[in-house]
KEBA-954795 format. One record per residue (C-alpha): residue in three letters; x, y, z. Coordinates in steps of 0.5 Angstrom, whole numbers, plus 500, padded with zeros to 3 digits. Last residue first. Example, Ala and Ser with C-alpha at 12.3 -4.5 7.8 and 13.67 -1.06 7.14 Angstrom:
SER527498514;ALA525491516;
***
This chain:
UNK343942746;UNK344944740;UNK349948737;UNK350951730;UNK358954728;UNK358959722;UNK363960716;UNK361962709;UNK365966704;UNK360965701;UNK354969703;UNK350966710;UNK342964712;UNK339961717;UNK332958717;UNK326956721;UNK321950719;UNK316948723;UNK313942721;UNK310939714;UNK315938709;UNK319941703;UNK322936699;UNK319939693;UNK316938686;UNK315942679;UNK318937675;UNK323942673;UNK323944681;UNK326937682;UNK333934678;UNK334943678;UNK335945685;UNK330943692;UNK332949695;UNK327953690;UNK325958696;UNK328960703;UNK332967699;UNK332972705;UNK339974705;UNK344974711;UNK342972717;UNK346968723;UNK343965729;UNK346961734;UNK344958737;UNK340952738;UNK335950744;UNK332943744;UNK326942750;UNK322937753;UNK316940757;UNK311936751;UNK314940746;UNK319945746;UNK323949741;UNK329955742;UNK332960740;UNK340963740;UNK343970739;UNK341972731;UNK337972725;UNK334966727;UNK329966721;UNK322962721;UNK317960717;UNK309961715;UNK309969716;UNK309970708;UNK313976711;UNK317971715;UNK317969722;UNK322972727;UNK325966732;UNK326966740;UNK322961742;UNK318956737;UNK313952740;UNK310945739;UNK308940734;UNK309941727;UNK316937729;UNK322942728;UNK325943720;UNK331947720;UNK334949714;UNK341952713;UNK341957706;UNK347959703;UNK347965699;UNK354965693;UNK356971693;UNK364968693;UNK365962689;UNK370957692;UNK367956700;UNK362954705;UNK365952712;UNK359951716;UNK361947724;UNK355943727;UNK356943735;UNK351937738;UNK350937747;UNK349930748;UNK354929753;UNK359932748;UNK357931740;UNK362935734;UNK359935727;UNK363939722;UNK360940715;UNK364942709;UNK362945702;UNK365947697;UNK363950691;UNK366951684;UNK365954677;UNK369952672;UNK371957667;UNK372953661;UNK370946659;UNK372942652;UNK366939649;UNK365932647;UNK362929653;UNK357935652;UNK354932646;UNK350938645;UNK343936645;UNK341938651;UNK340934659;UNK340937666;UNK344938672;UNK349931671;UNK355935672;UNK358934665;UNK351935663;UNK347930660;UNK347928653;UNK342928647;UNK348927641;UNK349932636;UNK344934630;UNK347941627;UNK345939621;UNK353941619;UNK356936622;UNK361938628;UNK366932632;UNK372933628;UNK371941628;UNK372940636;UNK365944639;UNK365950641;UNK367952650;UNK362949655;UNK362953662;UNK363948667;UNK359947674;UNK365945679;UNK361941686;UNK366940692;UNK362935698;UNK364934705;UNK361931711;UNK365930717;UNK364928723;UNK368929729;UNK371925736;UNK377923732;UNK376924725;UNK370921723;UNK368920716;UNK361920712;UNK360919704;UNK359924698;UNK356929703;UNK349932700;UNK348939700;UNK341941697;UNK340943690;UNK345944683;UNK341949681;UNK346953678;UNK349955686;UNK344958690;UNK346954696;UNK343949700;UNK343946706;UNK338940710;UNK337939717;UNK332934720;UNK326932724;UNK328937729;UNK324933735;UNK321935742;UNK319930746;UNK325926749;UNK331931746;UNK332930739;UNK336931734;UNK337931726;UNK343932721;UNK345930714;UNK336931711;UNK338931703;UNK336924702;UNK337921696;UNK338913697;UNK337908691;UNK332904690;UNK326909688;UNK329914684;UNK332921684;UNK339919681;UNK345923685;UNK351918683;UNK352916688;UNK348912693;UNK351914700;UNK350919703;UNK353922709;UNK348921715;UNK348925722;UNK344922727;UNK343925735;UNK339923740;UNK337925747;UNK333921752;UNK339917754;UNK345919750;UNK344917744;UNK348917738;UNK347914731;UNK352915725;UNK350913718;UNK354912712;UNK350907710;UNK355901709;UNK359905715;UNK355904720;UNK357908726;UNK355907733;UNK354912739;UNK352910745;UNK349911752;UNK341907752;UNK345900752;UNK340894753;UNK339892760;UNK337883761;UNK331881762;UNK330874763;UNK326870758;UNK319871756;UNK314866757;UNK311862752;UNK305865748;UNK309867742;UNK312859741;UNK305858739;UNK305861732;UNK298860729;UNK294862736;UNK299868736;UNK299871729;UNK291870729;UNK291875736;UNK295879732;UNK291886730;UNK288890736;UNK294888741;UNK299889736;UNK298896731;UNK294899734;UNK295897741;UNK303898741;UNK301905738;UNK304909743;UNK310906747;UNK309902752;UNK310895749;UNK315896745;UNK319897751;UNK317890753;UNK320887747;UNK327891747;UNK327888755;UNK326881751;UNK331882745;UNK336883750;UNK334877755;UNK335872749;UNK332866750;UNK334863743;UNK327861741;UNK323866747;UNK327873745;UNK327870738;UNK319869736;UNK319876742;UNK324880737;UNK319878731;UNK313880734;UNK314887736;UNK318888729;UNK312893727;UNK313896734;UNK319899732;UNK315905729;UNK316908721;UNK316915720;UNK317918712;UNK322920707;UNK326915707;UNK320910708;UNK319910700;UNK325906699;UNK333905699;UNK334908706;UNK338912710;UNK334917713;UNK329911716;UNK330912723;UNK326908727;UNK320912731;UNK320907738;UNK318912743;UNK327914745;UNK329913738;UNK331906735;UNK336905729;UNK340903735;UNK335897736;UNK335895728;UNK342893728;UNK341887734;UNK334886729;UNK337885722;UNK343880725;UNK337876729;UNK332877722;UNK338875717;UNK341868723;UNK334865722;UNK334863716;UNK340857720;UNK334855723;UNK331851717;UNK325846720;UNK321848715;UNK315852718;UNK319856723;UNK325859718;UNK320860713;UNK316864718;UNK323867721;UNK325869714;UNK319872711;UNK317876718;UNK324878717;UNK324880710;UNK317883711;UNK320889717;UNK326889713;UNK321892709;UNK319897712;UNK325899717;UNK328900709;UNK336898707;UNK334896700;UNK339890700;UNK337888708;UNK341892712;UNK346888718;UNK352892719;UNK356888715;UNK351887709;UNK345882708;UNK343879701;UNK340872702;UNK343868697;UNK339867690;UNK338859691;UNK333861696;UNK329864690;UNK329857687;UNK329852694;UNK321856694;UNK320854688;UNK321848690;UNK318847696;UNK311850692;UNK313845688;UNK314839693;UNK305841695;UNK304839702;UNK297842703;UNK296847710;UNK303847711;UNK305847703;UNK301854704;UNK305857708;UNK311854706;UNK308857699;UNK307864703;UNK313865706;UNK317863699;UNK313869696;UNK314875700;UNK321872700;UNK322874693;UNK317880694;UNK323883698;UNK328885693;UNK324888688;UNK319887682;UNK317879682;UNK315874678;UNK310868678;UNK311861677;UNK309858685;UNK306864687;UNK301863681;UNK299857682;UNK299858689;UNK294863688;UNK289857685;UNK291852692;UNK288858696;UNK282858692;UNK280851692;UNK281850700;UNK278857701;UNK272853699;UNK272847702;UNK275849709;UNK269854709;UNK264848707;UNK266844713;UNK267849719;UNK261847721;UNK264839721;UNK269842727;UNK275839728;UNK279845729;UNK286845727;UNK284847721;UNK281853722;UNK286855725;UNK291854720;UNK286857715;UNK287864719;UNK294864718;UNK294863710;UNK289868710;UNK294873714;UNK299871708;UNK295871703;UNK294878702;UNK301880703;UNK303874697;UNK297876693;UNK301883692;UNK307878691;UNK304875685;UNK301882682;UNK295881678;UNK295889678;UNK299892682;UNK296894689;UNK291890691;UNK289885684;UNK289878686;UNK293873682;UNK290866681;UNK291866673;UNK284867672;UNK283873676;UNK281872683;UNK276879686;UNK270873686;UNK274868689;UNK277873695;UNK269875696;UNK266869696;UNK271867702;UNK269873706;UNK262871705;UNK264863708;UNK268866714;UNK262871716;UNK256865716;UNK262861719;UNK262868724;UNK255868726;UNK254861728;UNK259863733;UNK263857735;UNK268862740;UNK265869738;UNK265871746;UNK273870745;UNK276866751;UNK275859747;UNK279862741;UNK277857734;UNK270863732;UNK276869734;UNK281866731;UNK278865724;UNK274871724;UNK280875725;UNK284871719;UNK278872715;UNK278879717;UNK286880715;UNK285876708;UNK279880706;UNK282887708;UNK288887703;UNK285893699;UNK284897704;UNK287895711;UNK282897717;UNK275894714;UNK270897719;UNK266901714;UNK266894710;UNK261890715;UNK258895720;UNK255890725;UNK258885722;UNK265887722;UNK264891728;UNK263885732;UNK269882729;UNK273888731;UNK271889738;UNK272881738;UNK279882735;UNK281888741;UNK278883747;UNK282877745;UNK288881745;UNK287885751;UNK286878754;UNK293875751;UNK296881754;UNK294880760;UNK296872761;UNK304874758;UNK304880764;UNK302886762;UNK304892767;UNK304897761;UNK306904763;UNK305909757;UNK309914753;UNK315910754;UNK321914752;UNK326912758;UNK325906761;UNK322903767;UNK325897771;UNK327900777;UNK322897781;UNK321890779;UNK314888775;UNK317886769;UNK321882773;UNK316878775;UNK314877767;UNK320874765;UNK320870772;UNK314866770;UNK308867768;UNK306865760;UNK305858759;UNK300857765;UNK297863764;UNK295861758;UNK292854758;UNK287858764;UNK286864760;UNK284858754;UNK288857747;UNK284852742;UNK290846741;UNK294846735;
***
């Protein structure tokens, strides 16, 4: 690799990607910011954000360390690229090799003798895997650089690079993506000292087969980890002249776009893991949408790359971090290829997940069904209660949960997700038992019998339920309706059965905004809509809903029983109203 200069720069990056840019009418909705960077002004922002963050390094030393336990890989990549980089005013920094050869201490004195790392779980391959990756990339610039000042560092990073590749190339993992965490590192790491082992073990995990639905999720089917299985794949992809790894990233990636909300949030409701209850932006993919934007000049993939360059965050988590992904993977510098639109009026299904995702414009719609049965609250397995959320530009419902005060059985979710027409159906039927005597064959006289759970999963005693016959059944039935139309969203509540059952609807706007036309709780942290219609707005955007119904007051214990035993909740932060009916219950909510 070549030390990048402006002038080298510019010359592979302007062209007609960035003219077009430039070009009236291509704005987009949802950008928070105009960005009028061409390939050449990026890359200057880059240089300028590390050697900020070098120089904060050694002026503040630890207190400027962004990414906890994994920060001494991410600053040796940063020191690297900041002493190799020609525009950087630490370019041959004597300063910076006395920075590298201390980082480097650092990552041999915090080595356990198998060559792991504790960051994370203790002596973990793949957690050695996360920091080796940037740390491999930052002895990849260093190596193109004949420089005998670097001597010394090469030497000793050299020896502990080699020690983690004997713990990646016989360690275990936990979950699906460390596997490809590993494979990235060892080709990583056979690039800087070829090694067939480390191909082999790379070949072992591949010969697993790489899992990818119809509709393009990765088995834990989560925007944070398809974001480390698609850096994994193209990596490998890149270093070991395989293309055909980088047909799971290209299929992932026309997915994720309509998981993309108007300022690049990704919707995360259907997910196996941690983020199903969080917020994770596009921009995490930002570098994966350029490498295949440039590699199959693909013209959707670079308006997708442009957009995310104006949304909020783009500097965090790009600009002040990637300078080192640039300089060891060139293809990043060359220019983008001609834009051509990407949808922003759709609606699409996913049937793997149950998911439906509508957007017209700058307002959106997700509705989803369920899907990991039976409900068994653990990670890897997608138990979110949240069926609905809406946005109009700023102003955000995060989600909608029900819940009926039925034995504890919790937040309504829907046993898949049907579309009828131009309807969304969810429903889910519960029937809570009462258990009659045991048959005589099945009784001992000690009383001991088996430690099971009940027939509708809602608690475990030593009955041995599974033998009991069953009596008065108890049945809750609850079907939701959801009709979109231009952007305008009806949701139709039919909740039957069991008469006197109170039902509680949950809205949970964004913590950011106002509430019009709701009454607040006697604890004076909530909100009702007992009636008529109310209204959120943040920002000069705003979503109205209506209208209100209130027949109880019971907002509290929503969760059920597989929680509140464990004294935990789903509750978040926001603005959280509520309606309220008695079974027979029917009532139409509508957004717009």
């Amino acid at each position: 690799m070549n030390n990048i200069t402006r002038k080298t720069f510019l010359k592979q990056s302007f062209g007609i990607g960035t003219a077009l840019y430039f070009m009236p009418g291509m704005s987009i909705p949802g950008f928070s910011k105009a960005r009028n960077l061409n390939s050449a002004a990026l890359m200057d922002e880059m240089i300028k954000a590390n050697d900020d963050h070098v120089h904060a390094l050694l002026t503040k030393g630890e207190a400027a360390n962004r990414h906890g336990g994994r920060s001494n890989g991410y600053n040796f990549a940063k020191f690297s690229a900041a002493y190799c980089c020609k525009d950087s005013k630490f370019y041959e920094d004597k300063d910076v090799i006395s920075a590298l050869l201390e980082t480097t201490d650092k990552l041999i004195a915090s080595q356990r003798p198998d060559g792991t790392i504790n960051a994370g779980n203790l002596e973990s391959p793949p957690d050695t895997g996360f920091i080796m990756k940037p740390l491999c990339s930052g002895v990849y610039i260093l190596n193109q650089k004949k420089d005998k000042a670097l001597d010394e560092v090469k030497a000793k990073i050299k020896t502990f690079i080699q020690d983690a590749g004997e713990a990646l190339v016989v360690g275990g993992i936990h979950t699906p993506n460390h596997r490809w965490v590993v494979c990235q590192v060892l080709a990583m790491i056979h690039r800087l000292y070829p090694d067939q082992r480390y191909i082999d073990r790379i070949d072992d995990w591949l010969d697993e087969g790489i899992y990818m639905d119809e509709d393009g999720h990765y088995p834990e089917r989560s925007m944070n980890y398809s974001d480390v299985e698609n850096s994994a794949f193209l990596t490998l992809g890149r270093i070991l002249d395989r293309p055909e790894l980088y047909e799971a990233p290209r299929k992932s990636l026309e997915m994720t776009y309509y998981y993309m909300e108007p300022n690049g949030d990704l919707v995360t409701t259907d997910s196996r893991r941690q983020d199903q209850y969080s917020h994770r932006s596009i921009i995490v993919q930002y570098l994966h949408y350029r490498h295949l934007a440039i590699l199959d000049q693909d013209g959707k993939f670079a308006k997708i790359v442009k957009m995310i360059e104006g949304f909020p965050g783009f500097e965090e988590l790009i600009i002040e971090e990637e300078l080192y992904s640039f300089m060891d993977n060139e293809l990043l510098q060359e220019k983008l290829p001609q834009l051509e639109s990407v949808p922003t009026n759709f609606e699409k299904l996913f049937k793997t997940s149950s998911l439906a995702r509508i957007r017209r414009e700058d307002t959106t719609a997700t509705i989803f069904g369920g899907v990991d049965w039976p409900l068994i609250i653990a990670s890897g397995r997608s138990v979110s209660p949240n069926f609905f959320s809406y946005r109009k530009g700023k102003a955000i419902l995060w989600y909608m949960r029900m819940s009926a005060n039925f034995f504890s059985m919790g937040h309504f979710r829907s046993e898949g997700l049907r579309k009828e027409g131009n309807k969304y159906i969810l429903h889910k039927k519960l029937d809570v038992p009462y258990y009659q005597p045991l048959p005589k064959e099945e009784r001992n006289k000690e009383g001991d019998y088996a430690h099971t759970p009940s027939t509708n999963d809602r608690f475990w005693s030593k009955m041995a339920f599974d033998k009991r016959p069953v009596s008065n059944v108890k049945t809750l039935e609850s079907t939701v309706t959801i009709e979109e139309n231009a952007g305008k969203v009806d949701v139709h509540f039919d909740v039957g059965g069991l008469e006197g059952v109170t039902v509680t609807i949950e809205l949970c706007f964004d913590e950011h905004g106002q509430l019009k036309g709701v009454e607040k709780t006697a604890d004076g942290e909530n909100y009702f809509l007992p009636n008529g219609s109310g209204s959120f707005e943040n920002g000069g955007d705003k979503i109205t809903f209506g209208p209100g119904v209130k027949m109880h007051e019971r907002i509290r214990n929503l969760d059920g029983e597989k929680y509140s035993v464990h004294f935990g909740t789903l509750r978040t932060e926001g603005n959280h109203v509520y309606l309220t009916g008695i079974t027979p219950f029917t009532h139409t909510l509508t957004f717009e």
